[in-house]
C-alpha positions in Angstrom: 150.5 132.1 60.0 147.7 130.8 57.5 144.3 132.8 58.0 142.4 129.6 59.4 144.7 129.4 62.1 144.4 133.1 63.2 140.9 132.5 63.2 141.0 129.5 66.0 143.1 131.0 67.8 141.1 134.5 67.7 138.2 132.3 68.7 140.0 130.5 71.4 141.5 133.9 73.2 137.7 134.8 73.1 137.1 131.9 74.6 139.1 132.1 77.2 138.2 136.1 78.4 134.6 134.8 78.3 135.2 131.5 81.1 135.5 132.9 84.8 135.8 130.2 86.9 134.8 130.3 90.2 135.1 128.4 93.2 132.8 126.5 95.5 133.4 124.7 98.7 130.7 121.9 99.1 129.7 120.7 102.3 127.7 117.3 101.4 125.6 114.8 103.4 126.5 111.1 103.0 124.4 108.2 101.6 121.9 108.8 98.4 122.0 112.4 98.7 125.5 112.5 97.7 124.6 110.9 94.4 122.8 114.1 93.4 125.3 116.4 94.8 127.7 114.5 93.0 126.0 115.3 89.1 126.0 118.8 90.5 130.0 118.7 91.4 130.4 116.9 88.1 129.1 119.4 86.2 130.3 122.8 87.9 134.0 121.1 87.2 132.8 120.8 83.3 132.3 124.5 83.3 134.9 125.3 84.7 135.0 125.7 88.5 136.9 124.5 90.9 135.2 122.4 93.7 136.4 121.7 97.0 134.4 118.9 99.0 134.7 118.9 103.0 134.2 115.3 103.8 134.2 112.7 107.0 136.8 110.5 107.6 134.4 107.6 107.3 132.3 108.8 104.5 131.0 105.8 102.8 129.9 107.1 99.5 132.3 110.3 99.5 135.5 109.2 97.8 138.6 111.3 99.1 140.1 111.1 95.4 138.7 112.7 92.1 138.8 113.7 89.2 136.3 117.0 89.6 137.2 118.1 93.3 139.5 118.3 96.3 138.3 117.0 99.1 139.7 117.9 102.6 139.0 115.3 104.6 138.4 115.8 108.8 138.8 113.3 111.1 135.4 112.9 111.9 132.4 109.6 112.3 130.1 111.9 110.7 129.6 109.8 107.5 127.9 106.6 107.0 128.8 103.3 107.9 127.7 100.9 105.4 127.4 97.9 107.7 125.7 100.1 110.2 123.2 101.2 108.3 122.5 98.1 106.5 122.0 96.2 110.4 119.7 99.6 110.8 117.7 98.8 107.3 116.8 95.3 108.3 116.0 95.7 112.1 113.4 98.6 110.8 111.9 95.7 108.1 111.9 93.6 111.0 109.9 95.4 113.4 107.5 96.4 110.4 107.1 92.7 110.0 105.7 92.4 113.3 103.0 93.8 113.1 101.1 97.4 112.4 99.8 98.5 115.6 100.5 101.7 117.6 103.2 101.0 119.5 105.4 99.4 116.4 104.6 102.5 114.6 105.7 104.4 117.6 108.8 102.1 118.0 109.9 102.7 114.1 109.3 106.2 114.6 111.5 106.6 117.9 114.0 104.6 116.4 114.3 106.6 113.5 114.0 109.6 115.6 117.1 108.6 118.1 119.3 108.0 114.6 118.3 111.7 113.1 119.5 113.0 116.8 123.0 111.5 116.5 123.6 111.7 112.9 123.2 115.7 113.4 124.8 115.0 116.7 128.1 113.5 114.9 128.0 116.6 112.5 128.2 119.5 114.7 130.8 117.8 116.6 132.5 118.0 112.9 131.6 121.6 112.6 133.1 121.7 116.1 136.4 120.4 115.2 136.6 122.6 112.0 136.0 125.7 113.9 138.4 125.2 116.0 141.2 124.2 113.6 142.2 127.6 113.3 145.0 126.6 110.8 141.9 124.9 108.8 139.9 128.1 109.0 142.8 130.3 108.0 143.2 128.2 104.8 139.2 128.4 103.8 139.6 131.6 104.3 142.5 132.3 102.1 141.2 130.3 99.1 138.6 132.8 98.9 135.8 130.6 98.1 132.5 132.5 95.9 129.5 130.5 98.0 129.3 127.4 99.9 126.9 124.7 98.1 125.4 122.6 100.8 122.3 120.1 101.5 120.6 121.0 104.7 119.0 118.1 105.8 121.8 118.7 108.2 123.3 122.2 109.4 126.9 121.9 109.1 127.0 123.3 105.9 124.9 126.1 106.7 127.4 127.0 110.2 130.2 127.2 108.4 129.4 129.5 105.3 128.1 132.0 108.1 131.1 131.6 109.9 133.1 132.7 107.1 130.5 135.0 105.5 129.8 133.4 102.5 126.9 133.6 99.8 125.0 130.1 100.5 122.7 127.5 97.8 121.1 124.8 98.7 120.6 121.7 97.1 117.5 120.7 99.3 114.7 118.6 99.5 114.8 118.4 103.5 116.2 120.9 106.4 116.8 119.6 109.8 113.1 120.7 110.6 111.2 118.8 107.8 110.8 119.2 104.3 112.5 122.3 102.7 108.9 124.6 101.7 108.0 124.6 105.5 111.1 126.4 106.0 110.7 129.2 103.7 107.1 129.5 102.2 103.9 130.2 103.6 102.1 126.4 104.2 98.5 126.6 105.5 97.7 123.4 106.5 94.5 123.3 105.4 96.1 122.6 101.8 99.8 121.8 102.6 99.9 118.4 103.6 102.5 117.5 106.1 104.9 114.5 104.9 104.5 111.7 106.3 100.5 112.1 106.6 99.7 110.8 102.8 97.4 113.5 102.4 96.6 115.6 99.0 96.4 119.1 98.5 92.1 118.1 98.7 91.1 117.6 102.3 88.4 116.7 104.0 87.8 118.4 107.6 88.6 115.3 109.3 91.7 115.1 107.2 92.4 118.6 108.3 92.2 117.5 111.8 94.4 114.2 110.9 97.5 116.8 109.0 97.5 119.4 112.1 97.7 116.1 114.1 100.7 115.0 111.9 102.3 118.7 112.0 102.3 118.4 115.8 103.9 115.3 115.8 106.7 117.2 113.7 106.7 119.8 116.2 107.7 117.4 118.9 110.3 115.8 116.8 112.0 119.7 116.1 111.6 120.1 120.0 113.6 116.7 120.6 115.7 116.0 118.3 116.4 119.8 116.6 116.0 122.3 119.8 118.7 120.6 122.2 121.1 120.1 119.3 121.5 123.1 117.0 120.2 125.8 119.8 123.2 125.9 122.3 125.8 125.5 119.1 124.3 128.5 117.7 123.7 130.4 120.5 127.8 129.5 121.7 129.4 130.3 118.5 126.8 133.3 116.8 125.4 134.3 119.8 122.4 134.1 122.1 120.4 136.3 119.7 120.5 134.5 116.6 117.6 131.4 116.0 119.4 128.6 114.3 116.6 128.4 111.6 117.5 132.4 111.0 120.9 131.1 109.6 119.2 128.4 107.1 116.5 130.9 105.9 119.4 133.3 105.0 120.1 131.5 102.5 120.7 132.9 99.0 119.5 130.3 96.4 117.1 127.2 97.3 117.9 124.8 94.6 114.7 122.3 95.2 115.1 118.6 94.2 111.4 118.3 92.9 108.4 120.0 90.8 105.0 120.2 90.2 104.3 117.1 88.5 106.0 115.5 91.5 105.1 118.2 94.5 101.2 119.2 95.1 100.5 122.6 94.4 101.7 125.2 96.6 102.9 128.8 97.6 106.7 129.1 96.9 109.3 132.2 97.5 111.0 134.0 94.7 114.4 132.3 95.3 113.4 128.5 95.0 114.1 126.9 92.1 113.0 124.1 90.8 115.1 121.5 89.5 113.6 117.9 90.0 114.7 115.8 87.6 118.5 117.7 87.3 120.4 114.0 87.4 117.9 112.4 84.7 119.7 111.8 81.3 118.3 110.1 77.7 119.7 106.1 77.6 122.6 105.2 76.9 123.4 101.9 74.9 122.8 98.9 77.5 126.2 96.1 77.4 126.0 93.6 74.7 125.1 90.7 77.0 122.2 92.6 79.1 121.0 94.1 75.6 120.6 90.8 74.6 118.6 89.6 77.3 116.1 92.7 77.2 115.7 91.6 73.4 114.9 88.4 74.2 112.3 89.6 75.7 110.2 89.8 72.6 106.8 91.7 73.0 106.0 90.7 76.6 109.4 93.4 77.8 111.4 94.0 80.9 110.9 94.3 84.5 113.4 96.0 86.6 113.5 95.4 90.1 115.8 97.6 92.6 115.5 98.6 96.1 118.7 101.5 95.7 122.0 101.2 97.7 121.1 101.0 101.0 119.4 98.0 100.4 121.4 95.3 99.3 119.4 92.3 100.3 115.8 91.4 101.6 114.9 88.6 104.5 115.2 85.3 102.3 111.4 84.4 102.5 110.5 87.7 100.6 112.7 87.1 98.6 111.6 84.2 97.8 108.1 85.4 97.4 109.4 88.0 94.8 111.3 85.4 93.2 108.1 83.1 92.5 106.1 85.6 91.4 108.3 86.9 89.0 108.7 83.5 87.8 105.0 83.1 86.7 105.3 86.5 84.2 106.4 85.9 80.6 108.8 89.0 81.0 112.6 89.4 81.3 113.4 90.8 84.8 116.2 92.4 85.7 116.7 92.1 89.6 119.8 94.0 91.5 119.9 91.7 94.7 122.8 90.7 96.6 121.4 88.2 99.3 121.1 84.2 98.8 120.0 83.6 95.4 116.3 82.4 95.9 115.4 78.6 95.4 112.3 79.8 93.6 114.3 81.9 90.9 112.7 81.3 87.2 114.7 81.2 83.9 113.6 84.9 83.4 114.7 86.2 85.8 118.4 88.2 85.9 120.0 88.9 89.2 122.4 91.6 89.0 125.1 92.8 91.7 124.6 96.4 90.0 122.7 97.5 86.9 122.7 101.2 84.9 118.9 102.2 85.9 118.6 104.9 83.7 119.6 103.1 80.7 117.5 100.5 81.8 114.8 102.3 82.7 115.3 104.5 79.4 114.7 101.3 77.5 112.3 101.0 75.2 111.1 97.4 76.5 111.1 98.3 80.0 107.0 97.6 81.4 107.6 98.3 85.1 109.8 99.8 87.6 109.8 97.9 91.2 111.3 100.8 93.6 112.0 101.5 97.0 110.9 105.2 96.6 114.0 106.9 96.4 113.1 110.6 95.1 116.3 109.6 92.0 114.4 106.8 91.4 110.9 108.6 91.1 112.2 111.2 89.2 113.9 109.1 86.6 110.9 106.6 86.4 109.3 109.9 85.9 111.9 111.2 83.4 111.3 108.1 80.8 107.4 107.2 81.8 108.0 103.9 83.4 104.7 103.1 85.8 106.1 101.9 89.5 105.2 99.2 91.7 106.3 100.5 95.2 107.8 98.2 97.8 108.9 101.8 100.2 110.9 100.8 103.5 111.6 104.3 105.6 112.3 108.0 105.6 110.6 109.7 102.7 110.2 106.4 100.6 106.2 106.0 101.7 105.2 109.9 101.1 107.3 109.7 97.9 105.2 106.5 96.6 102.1 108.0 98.1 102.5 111.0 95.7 102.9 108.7 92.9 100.1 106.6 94.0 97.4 109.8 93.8 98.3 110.6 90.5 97.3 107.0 89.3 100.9 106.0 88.4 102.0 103.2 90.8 101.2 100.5 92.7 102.1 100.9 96.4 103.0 97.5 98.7 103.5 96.8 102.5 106.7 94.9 102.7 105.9 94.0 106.0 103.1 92.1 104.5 104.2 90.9 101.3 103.8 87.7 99.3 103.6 85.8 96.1 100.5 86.4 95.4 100.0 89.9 96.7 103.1 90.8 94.6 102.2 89.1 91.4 98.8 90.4 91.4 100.2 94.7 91.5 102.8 93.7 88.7 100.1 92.3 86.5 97.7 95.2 87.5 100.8 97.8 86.6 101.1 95.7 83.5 98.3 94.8 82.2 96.1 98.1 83.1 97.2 100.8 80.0 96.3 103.5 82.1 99.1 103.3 84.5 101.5 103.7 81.5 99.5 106.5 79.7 99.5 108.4 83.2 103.1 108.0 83.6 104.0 108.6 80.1 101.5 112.0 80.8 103.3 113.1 83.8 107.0 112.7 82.0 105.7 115.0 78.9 105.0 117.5 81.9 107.9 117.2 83.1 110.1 117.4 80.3 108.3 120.5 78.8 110.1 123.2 80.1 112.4 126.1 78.7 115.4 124.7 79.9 117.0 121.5 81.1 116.9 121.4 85.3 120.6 121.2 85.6 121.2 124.2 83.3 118.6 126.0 85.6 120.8 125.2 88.4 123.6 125.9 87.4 122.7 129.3 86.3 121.6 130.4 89.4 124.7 128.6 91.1 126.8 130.8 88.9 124.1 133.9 89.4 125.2 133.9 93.0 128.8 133.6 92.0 128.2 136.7 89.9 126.3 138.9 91.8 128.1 138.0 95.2 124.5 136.8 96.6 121.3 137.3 95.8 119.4 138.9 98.2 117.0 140.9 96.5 114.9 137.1 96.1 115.3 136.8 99.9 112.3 137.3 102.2 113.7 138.9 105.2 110.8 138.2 107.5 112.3 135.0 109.3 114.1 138.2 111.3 110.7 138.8 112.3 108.6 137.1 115.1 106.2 135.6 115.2 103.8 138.4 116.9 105.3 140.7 114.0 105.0 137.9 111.4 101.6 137.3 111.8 100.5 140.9 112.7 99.5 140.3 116.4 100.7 143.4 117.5 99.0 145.6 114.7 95.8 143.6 115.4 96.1 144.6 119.2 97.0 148.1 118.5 94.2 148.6 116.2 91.9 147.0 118.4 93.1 148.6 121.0 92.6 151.9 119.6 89.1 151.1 118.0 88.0 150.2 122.2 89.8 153.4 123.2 87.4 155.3 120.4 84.5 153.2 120.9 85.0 153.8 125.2 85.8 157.7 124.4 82.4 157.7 122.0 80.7 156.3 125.2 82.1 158.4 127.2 81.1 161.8 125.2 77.7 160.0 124.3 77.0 159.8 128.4 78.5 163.6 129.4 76.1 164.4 126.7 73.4 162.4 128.0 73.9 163.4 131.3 73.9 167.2 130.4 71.1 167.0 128.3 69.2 165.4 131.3 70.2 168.0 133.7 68.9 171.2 131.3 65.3 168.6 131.2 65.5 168.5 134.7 66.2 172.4 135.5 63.3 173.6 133.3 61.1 171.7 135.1 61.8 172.4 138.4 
């Protein structure tokens, strides 16, 4: 054998001793979030490891056939229906378009409070169906899985790697009690603001008052929605001692979908890691035929307009209102929009059924990003320094534009009260105001200046786990604590309780003494 093959294959047998592939059973939530947890699948099966996705029978985005896992699919509604939740998407625009009084608000909120309660409903009845497939069981078992990898904005995930006791990472931005930091870190809410309040980490007292208001309000939706669902599963299948939180704070790695230059500062624990930004990639080459209508563009550049998946269409008079005022720009816009075509649609303007937003938004021409408020979205607009104009519909969209917003980035709308004019006048502002751009081009320079890419850092912790069978020397263990313990009530009572025993014995002795002291006085002189 020639001495340039002995050296590859040398090089490939030391290859080959160096790759330990592990494996990883994925529990994933439907919808966008899947889209994330997919580039993290993706790249695990590039390295090496073999992924095995539990999935719904009616998952909507959560394909039963790949390339880069196995899925084992239960006969279960836990997924998403696309038709439902698009029927779901325009009766909340609806009710928004109403009006903005109280009771609205408080409709949208019930509403989206009822479907959180039977989404997590529909998965513990999956988890319920799992557990007791004992052949099932016996098989996830036997495959001898190294961790679970699992998004906890619902528990099932988080059940079933304690059911068969195995090392757990999150990829998390939300737990079934709110966003992910509340669960873990300390959050004084004197600085932490509460999503949903649009509040900075700078508060005024009567701001103060206005986040503890809004952390109340989250209290009530944990006691309604959270309590009553998760509490009797726990306490029927880990018993009546265990909290249900206990089992999500066990957790081994919290793998956390965003930063600082998106996230306010904040205290954090020692095994969060950041990784906003993991799914955001340099451009690729656009298609011939949409390259050459960015370049006709010419100096004036691109608009791209796209309200994510779950939003297909808009009621036809906004869209005709969007339609108009794009039409009075002298930019290309690219428009992903599936409803009627609009009657007012200019020669500019390109409606697409899909388009590759990263490369489009990677594009050198490309002036403004018109979003929904997705967190991909932000963080890719982010990524390549695109300013936003924000048209946010539910969920986390508002608070996700409202952190854009303070740092002087985007341009925030009310759909509910959108038109023409309103519309045109925040994409000229975006446009034609530099400092938009410079902010945004700013924030991605912070965010791209780190040691190591966000999907590398995850996957090396991933793996870390995998090693090292867990990681809990990062873990806190005071959520076994209560809250009397947590906060030192009982050390305060003792304490106090033994400076009043001291300061009542000092008394006391200071009296006797008194008192025999007046007695000698009183002797002498009689």
């Amino acid at each position: 054998m020639c001495r340039p093959a002995l050296v590859t294959l040398a090089a490939l047998l030391c290859l080959s001793t160096c790759v330990n592939g592990g494996k990883v059973l994925v529990f994933p939530l439907d919808g966008s979030h899947w889209i994330n947890m997919k580039v993290i699948i993706d790249e695990l099966h590039a390295r090496g490891h073999e992924v095995t996705v539990l999935r719904p029978s009616d998952s909507w985005y959560i394909k039963p056939d790949s390339p880069h896992y196995t899925a084992i699919t239960v006969n279960s509604s836990a997924g998403f229906d696309k038709d439902n939740f698009g029927s779901f998407v325009m009766r909340m625009l609806t009710m928004r378009r109403q009006g903005s009084s109280f009771w609205t608000r408080m409709s949208l909120e019930y509403d989206l409070i009822q479907s959180f309660y039977q989404m997590n409903q529909l998965v513990l009845q999956m988890v319920e169906q799992i557990f007791e497939n004992s052949k099932l069981m016996q098989s996830l078992r036997d495959a001898k899985y190294d961790l679970v990898l699992t998004d906890p904005a619902t528990g099932g995930g988080v059940l079933l790697a304690h059911r068969l006791g195995l090392p757990l990472v999150f990829n998390v931005r939300w737990t079934i009690q709110g966003e992910g930091h509340q669960a873990i870190a300390p959050s004084p809410l004197s600085y932490i603001p509460i999503p949903g309040s649009e509040l900075t980490d700078k508060m005024t007292f009567t701001q103060r008052i206005q986040n503890f208001q809004y952390y109340i309000f989250t209290c009530m939706q944990i006691w309604y929605v959270t309590e009553p669902t998760y509490k009797p599963f726990v306490h029927r299948h880990f018993g009546s001692h265990v909290h249900y939180m206990e089992l999500f704070q066990a957790a081994d790695i919290w793998l956390m979908r965003n930063d600082f230059t998106f996230e306010f500062p904040r205290p954090t624990m020692p095994n969060v890691v950041y990784m906003s930004g993991f799914q955001c990639k340099p451009s690729k080459p656009l298609p011939k035929k949409l390259e050459d209508f960015v370049q006709s563009s010419g100096e004036h550049g691109v608009i791209v307009m796209t309200l994510g998946t779950l939003v297909e269409k808009l009621p036809e008079d906004i869209a005709e209102d969007i339609a108009a005022a794009f039409a009075q720009l002298p930019q290309k816009v690219i428009w992903r929009h599936k409803g009627k075509r609009p009657s007012t649609l200019g020669n500019n303007t390109l409606i697409l059924d899909w388009l590759p937003q990263n490369d489009l938004l990677g594009h050198p021409k490309t002036k403004v990003f018109v979003a929904h408020g997705g967190t991909n979205g932000m963080q890719e607009a982010i990524y390549h320094g695109v300013p936003l104009v924000g048209l946010p519909l539910m969920f986390d969209q508002h608070d996700n534009f409202f952190r854009m917003e303070a740092r002087r980035v985007a341009k925030v709308l009310d759909i509910a009260t959108i038109n023409k004019d309103i519309f045109l006048g925040a994409l000229k502002e975006v446009l034609y105001e530099p400092s938009y751009r410079e902010k945004m081009q700013e924030l991605s320079r912070l965010h791209r200046d780190q040691p190591m890419k966000p999907l590398d850092r995850a996957m090396f912790w991933i793996e870390f786990v995998m090693r090292h069978k867990g990681a809990a020397h990062l873990r806190t263990e005071s959520y076994k604590m209560s809250m009397i313990q947590y906060y030192s009530i009982d050390v305060v009572a003792f304490l106090l309780a033994v400076t009043l025993t001291v300061f009542a014995v000092f008394i006391y002795a200071v009296k006797l003494l008194w008192q025999k002291v007046f007695y000698r006085n009183k002797v002498k002189k009689e």
